[in-house]
Each structure stands twice: as structure tokens, then as C-alpha cells.
KOLZA-68611 format. One record per residue: x, y, z of N, C-alpha, C in turn; residue in one letter. Coordinates in Angstrom, 2 decimals. Example, Ala and Ser with C-alpha at 12.3 -4.5 7.8 and 13.67 -1.06 7.14 Angstrom:
<pts>
PT|n.X|n.Y|n.Z|ca.X|ca.Y|ca.Z|c.X|c.Y|c.Z|code
PT|13.19|-5.69|7.80|12.30|-4.50|7.80|13.20|-3.30|7.80|A $
PT|12.85|-2.25|7.08|13.67|-1.06|7.14|12.90|0.03|7.87|S $
</pts>
This chain:
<pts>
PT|n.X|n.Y|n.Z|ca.X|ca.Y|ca.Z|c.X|c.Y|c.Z|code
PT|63.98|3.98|43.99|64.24|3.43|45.31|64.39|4.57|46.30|X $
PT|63.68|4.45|47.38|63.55|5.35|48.76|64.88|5.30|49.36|X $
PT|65.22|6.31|50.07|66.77|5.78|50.90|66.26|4.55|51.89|X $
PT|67.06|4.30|51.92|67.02|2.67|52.94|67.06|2.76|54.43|X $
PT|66.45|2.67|55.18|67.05|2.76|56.67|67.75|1.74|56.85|X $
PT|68.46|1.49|58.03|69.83|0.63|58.80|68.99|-0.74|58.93|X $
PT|67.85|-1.01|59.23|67.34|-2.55|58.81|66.95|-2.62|57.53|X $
PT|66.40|-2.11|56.69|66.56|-2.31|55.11|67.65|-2.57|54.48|X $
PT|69.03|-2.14|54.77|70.22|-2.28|54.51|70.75|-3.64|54.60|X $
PT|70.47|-3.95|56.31|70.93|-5.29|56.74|70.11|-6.52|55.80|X $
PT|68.81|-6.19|55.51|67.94|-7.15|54.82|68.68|-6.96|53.53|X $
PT|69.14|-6.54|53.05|69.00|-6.06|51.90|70.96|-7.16|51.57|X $
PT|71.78|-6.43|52.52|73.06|-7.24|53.29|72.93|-8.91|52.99|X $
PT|72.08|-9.46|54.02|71.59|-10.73|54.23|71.45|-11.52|53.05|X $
PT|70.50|-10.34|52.56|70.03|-11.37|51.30|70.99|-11.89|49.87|X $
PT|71.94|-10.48|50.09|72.83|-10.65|48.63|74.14|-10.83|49.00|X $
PT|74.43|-10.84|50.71|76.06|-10.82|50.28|76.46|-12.56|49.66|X $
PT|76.39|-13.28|50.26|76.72|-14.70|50.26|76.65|-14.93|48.21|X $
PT|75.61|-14.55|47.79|75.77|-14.95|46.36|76.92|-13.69|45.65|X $
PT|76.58|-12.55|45.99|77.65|-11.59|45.33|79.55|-11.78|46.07|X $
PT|79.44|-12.30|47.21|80.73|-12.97|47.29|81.49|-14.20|46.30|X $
PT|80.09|-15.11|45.82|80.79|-15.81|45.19|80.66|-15.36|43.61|X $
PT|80.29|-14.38|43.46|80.52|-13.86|42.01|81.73|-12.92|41.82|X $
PT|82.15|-12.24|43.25|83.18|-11.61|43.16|84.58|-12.54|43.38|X $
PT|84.39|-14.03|43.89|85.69|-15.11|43.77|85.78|-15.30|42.29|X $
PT|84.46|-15.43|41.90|85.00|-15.41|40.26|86.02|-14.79|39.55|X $
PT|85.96|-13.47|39.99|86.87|-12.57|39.78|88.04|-12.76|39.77|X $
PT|88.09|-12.79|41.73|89.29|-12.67|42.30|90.20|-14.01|42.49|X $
PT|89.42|-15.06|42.89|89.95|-16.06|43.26|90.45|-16.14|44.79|X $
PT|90.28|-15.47|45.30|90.19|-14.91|47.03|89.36|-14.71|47.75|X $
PT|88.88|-15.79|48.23|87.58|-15.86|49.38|87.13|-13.93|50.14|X $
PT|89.02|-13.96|50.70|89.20|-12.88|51.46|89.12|-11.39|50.78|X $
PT|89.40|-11.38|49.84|89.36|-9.76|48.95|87.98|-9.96|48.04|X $
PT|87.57|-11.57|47.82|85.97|-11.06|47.72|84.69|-10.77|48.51|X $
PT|85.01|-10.99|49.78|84.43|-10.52|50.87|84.82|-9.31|50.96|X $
PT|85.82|-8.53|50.82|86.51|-7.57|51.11|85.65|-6.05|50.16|X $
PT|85.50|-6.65|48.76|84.95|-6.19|47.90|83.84|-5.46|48.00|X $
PT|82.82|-7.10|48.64|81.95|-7.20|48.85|81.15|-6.06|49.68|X $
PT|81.94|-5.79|50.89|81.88|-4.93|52.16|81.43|-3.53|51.36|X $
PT|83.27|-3.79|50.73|83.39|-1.69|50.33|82.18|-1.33|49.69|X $
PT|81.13|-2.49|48.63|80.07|-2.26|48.34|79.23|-1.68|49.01|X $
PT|79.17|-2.23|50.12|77.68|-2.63|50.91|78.21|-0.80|51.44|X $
PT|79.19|-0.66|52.14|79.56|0.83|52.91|79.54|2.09|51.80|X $
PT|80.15|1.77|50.51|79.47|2.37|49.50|77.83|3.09|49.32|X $
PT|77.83|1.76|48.97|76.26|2.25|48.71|74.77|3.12|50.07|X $
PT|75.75|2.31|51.28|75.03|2.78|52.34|75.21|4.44|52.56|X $
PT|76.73|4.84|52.53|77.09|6.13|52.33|76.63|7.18|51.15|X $
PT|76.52|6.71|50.24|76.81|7.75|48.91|75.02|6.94|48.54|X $
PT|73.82|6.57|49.16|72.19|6.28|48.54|71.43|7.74|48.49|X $
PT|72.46|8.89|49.15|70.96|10.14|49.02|71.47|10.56|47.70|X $
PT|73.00|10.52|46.97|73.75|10.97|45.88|73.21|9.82|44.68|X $
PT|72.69|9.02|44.75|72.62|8.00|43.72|70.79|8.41|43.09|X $
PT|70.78|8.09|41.74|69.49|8.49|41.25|68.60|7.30|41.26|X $
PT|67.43|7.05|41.01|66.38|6.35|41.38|66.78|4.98|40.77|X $
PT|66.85|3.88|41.31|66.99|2.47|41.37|66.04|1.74|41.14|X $
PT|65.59|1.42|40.13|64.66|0.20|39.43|65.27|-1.41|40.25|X $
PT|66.44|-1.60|40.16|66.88|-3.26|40.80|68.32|-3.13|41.08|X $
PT|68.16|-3.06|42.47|69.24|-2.85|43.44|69.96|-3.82|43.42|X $
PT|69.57|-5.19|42.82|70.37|-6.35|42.53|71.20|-5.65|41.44|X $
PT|70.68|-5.46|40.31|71.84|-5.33|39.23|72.68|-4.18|39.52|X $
PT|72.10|-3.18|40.52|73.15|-2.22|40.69|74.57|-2.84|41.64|X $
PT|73.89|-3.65|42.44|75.10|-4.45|43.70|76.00|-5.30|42.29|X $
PT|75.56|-6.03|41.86|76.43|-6.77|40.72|77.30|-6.06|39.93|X $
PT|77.26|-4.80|39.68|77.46|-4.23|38.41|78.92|-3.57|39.67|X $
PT|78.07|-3.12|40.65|79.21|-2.51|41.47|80.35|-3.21|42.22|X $
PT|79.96|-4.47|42.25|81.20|-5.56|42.48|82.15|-5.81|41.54|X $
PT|81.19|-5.86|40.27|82.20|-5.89|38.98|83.24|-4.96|38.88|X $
PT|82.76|-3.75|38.74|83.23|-2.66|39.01|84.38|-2.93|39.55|X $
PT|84.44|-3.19|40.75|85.11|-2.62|41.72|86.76|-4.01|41.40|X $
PT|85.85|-5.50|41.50|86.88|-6.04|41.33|87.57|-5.94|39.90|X $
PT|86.92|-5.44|39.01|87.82|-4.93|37.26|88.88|-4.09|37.85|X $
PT|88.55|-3.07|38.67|89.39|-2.01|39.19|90.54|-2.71|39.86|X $
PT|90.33|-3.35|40.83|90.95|-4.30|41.97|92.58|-5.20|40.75|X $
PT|91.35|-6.01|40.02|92.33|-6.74|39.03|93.54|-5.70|38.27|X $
PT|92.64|-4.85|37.90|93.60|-3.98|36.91|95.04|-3.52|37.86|X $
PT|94.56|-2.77|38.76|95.94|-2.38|39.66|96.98|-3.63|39.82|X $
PT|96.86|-4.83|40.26|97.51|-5.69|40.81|97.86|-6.30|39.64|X $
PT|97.26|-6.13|37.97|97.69|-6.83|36.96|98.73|-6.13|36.99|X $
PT|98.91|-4.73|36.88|99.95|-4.05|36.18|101.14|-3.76|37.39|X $
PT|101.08|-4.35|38.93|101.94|-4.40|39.86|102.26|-5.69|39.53|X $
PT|101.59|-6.99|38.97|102.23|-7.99|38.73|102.92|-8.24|37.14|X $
PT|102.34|-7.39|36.24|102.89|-7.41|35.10|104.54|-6.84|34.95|X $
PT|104.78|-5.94|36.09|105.72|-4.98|36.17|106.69|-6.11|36.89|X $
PT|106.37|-6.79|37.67|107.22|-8.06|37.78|107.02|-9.07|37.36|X $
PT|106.33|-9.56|36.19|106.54|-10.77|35.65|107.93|-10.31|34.83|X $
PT|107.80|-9.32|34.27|108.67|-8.30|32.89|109.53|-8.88|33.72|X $
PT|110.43|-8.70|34.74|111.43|-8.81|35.40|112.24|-9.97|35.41|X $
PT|110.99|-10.98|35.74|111.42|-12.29|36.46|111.63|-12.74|35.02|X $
PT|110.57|-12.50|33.70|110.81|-13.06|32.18|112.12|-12.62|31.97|X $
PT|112.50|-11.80|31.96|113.82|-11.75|31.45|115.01|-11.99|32.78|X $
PT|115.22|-12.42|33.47|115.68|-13.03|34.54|115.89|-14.35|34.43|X $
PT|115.28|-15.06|34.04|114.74|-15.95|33.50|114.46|-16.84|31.84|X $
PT|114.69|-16.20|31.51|114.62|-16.33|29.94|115.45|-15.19|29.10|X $
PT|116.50|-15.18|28.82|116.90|-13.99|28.20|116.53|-14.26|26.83|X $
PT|115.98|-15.22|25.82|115.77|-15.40|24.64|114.68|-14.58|24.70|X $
PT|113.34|-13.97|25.53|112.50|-13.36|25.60|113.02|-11.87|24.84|X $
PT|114.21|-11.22|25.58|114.57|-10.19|25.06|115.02|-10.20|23.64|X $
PT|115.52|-10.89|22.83|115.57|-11.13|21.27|114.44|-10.89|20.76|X $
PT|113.08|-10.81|21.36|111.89|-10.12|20.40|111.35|-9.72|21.32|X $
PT|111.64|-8.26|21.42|111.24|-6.92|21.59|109.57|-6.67|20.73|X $
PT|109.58|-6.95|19.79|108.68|-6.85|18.68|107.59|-7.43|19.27|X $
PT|107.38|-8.53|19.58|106.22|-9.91|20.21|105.82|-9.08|21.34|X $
PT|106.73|-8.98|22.02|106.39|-8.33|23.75|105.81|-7.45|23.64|X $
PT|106.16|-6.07|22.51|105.46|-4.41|22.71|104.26|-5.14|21.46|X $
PT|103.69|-5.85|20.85|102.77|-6.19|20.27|101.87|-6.74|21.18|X $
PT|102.82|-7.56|21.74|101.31|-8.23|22.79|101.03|-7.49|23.88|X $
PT|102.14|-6.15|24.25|101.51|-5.75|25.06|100.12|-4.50|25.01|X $
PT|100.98|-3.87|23.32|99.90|-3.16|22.90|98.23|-3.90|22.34|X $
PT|98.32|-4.90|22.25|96.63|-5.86|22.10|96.65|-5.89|23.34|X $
PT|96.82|-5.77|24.66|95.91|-6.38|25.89|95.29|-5.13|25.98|X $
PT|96.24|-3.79|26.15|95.80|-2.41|26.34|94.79|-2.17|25.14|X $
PT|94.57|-2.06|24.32|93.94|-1.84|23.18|92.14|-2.72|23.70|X $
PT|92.70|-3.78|23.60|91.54|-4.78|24.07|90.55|-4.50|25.66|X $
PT|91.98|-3.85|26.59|90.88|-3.41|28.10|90.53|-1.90|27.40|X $
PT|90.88|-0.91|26.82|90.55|0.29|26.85|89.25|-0.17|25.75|X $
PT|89.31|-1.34|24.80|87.92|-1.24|24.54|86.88|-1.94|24.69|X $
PT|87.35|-2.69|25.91|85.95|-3.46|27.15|85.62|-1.78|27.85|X $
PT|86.57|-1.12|28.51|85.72|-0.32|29.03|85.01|0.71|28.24|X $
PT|85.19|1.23|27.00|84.49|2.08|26.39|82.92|1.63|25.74|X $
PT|82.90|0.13|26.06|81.49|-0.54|25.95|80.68|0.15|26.67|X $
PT|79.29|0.09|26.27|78.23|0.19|27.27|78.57|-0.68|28.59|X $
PT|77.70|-0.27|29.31|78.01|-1.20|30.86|77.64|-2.70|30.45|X $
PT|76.44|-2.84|30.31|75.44|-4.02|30.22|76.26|-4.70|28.83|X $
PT|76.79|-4.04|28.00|77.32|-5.13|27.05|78.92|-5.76|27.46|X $
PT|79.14|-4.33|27.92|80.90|-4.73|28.89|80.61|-6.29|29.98|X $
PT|79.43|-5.89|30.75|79.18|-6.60|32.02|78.77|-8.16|31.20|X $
PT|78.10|-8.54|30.12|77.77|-9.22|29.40|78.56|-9.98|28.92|X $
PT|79.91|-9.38|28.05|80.60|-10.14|27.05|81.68|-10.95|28.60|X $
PT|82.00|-9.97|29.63|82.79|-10.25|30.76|81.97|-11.43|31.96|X $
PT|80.70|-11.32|31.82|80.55|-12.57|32.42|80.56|-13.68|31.63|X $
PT|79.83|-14.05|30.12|80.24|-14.65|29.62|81.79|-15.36|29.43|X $
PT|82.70|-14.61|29.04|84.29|-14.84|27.86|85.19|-15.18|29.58|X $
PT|84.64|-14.62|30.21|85.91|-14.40|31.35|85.46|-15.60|32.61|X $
PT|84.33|-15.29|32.77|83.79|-16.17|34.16|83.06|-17.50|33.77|X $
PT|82.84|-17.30|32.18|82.38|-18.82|31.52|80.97|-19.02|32.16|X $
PT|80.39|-17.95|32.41|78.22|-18.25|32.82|77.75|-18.36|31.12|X $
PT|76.49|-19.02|31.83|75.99|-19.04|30.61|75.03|-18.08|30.24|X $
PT|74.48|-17.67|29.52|73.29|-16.77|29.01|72.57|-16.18|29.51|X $
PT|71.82|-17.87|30.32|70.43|-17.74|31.09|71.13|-16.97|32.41|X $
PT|72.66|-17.72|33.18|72.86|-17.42|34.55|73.20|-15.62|34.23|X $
PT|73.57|-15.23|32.79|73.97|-13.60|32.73|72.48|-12.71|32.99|X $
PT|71.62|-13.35|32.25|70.53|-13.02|32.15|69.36|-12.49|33.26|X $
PT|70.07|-13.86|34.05|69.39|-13.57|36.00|70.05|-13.01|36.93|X $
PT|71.34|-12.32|36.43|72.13|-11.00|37.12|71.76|-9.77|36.75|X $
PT|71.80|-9.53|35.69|71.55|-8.30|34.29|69.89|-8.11|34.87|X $
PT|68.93|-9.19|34.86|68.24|-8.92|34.90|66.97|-8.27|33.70|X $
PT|67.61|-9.09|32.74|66.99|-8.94|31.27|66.92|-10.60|30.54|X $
PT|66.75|-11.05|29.71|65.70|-11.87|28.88|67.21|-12.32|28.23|X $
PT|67.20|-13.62|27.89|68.34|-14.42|27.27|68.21|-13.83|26.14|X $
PT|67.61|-13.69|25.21|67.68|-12.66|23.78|68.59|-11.35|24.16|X $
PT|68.21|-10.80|25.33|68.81|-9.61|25.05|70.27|-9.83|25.45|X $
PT|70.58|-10.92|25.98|71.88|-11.38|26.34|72.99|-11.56|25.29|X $
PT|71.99|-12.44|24.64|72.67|-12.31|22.91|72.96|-11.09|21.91|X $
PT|71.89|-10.44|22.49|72.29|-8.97|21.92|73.68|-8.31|22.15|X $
PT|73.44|-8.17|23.62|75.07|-7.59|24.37|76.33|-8.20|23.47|X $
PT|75.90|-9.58|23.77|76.96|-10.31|23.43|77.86|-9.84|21.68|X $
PT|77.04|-10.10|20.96|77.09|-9.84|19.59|77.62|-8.25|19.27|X $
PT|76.73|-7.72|20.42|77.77|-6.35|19.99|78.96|-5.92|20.14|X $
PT|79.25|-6.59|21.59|80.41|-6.86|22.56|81.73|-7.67|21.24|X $
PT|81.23|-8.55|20.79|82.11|-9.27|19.44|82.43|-8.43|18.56|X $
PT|80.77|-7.72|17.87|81.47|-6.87|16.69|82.59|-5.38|17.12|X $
PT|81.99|-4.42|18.96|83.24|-3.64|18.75|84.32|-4.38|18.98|X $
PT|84.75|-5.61|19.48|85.81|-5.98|19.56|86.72|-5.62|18.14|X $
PT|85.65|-6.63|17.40|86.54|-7.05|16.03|87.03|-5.91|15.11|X $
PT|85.93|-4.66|15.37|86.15|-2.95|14.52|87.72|-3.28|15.40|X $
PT|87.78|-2.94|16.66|89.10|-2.15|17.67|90.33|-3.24|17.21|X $
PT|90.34|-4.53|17.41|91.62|-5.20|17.28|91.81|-5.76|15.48|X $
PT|91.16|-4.84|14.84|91.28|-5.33|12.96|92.25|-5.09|12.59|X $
PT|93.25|-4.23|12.89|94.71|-3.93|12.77|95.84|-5.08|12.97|X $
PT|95.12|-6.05|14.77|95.95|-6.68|14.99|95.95|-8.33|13.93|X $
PT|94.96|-8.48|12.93|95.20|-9.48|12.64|94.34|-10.97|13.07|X $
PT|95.28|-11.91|12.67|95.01|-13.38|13.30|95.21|-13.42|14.76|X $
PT|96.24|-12.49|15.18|96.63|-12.38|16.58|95.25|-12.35|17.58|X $
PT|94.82|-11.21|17.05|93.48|-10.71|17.70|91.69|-11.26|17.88|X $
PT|91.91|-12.26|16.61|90.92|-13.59|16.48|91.37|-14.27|17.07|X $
PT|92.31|-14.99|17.22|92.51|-16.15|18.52|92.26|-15.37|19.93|X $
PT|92.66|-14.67|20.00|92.19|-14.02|21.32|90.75|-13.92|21.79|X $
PT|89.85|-13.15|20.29|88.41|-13.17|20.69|88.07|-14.77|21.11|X $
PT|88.68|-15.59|20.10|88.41|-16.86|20.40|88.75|-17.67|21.53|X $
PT|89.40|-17.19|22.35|89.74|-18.16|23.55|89.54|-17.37|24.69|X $
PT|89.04|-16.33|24.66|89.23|-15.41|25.75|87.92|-16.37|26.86|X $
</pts>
């Protein structure tokens, strides 16, 4: 991909924000911070296109970089809201504090489980996460990704087996999880 001039951009704007907004509510659940997202993308990419290397499909790069951005987005505000749920749970429930054990277990499987979504490849990370998390199906992963429902299944399957290598320690715990996630 050529750098873009300021009407290539806007075309380019036009054409994808409205669907990549509503893939980033998926996310967020906020009209307003997925628009928000959306933007830092678009000023992103407009800024930092002479630093970026040659672009085959500027769609999957905009997708991948929303993801991105709202994984990032989620993660901060999980662990500003995790840091007060802790609070309000035991505020609230003091039988919570009688197992210490449950709490640093479940908290060590979530960490265990994000440090090994992100050590995935992108496309299998981006894969198992639109699937397990946003509930698309195959074909709709397939026409983001921009690859063939087979290879969707591919991601997918691999996305399962590192799961199951990383959380084999944790047990039954860690199968219900793959399973409902």
C-alpha cells in the first residue's frame, strides 16, 4: 500500500468507520469509547503510514488495530475495576475472605489464560477472540481475517490446543472455562 493522501483517508474513513464501530461495541459495550477507539485508529494510522510496512488489506489491518486497541482499553479498566470489585467483595461478603485459596487460584487462571491469548499468533489470538468472546461465527471471522472458513478452523483449533498445553495444571477448573468462555 502507497501512503494515502487526505481524500484516500477520508474514503477509506467513510467506508469502514460505521462497521468497525460496531465491532469495537462488541468489545466495549459503549457506543462512545467505541467511536472513541475507532478515531485513535483512524489518527493512528494516518500519522505513523510512512513507518508501517507494505499492506496487502487495510481492512484486516483496521480490525486487528481496533482489537488491539480495545484488548488494551479492556485490560486497564479490568484491573481498575478488579481492584475494586476486591474491595466491595469483601465489604460485602466477608465469607469471601475464608478462601483465600479460590480467590489467588482464580485469580492466577485469568492471568495465566490472558498472558496466553496474547502470546498466540495474532490471527489465531484475533480468531479464538472473535469467536469465544464476541460469539461470530466462522464465516463472519472469516470476512474480517480475510481468509477461508477452513482456515478459521485452523486458528481456532490451535487457539484450543495452546490453551489446553497452558491451563493443564489448572485442572477441571480450566475446562469449564475453555468451555464457556
Amino acid at each position: 500500500m502507497n501512503l494515502l493522501d487526505e481524500a484516500a483517508l477520508k474514503r477509506l474513513f467513510y467506508d469502514h468507520y460505521a462497521e468497525l464501530c460496531r465491532f469495537a461495541k462488541r468489545y466495549l459495550e459503549s457506543e462512545q469509547e467505541s467511536e472513541d477507539v475507532v478515531q485513535q485508529v483512524f489518527v493512528s494510522f494516518w500519522e505513523d503510514q510512512k513507518d508501517q510496512p507494505e499492506m496487502n488489506n487495510v481492512r484486516s489491518y483496521l480490525y486487528t488495530a481496533v482489537s488491539s486497541r480495545c484488548l488494551n482499553l479492556l485490560k486497564r479498566e479490568g484491573m481498575k475495576q478488579r481492584r475494586h470489585d476486591l474491595g466491595a467483595a469483601e465489604a460485602v461478603n466477608p465469607s469471601r475472605l475464608d478462601a483465600p485459596d479460590e480467590l489467588a487460584q482464580e485469580q492466577e487462571l485469568k492471568k495465566v489464560l490472558a498472558q496466553a491469548l496474547m502470546e498466540m499468533p495474532d490471527t489465531t489470538r484475533q480468531a479464538f477472540v472473535l469467536s469465544r468472546y464476541h460469539g461470530l461465527s466462522q464465516k463472519e471471522i472469516a470476512g474480517i481475517l480475510s481468509c477461508t472458513v477452513k482456515n478459521v478452523e485452523y486458528h481456532m483449533g490451535r487457539a484450543l490446543s495452546m490453551l489446553r498445553i497452558r491451563l493443564s495444571d489448572y485442572g477441571v477448573l480450566s475446562a469449564f472455562i475453555l468451555l464457556h468462555l
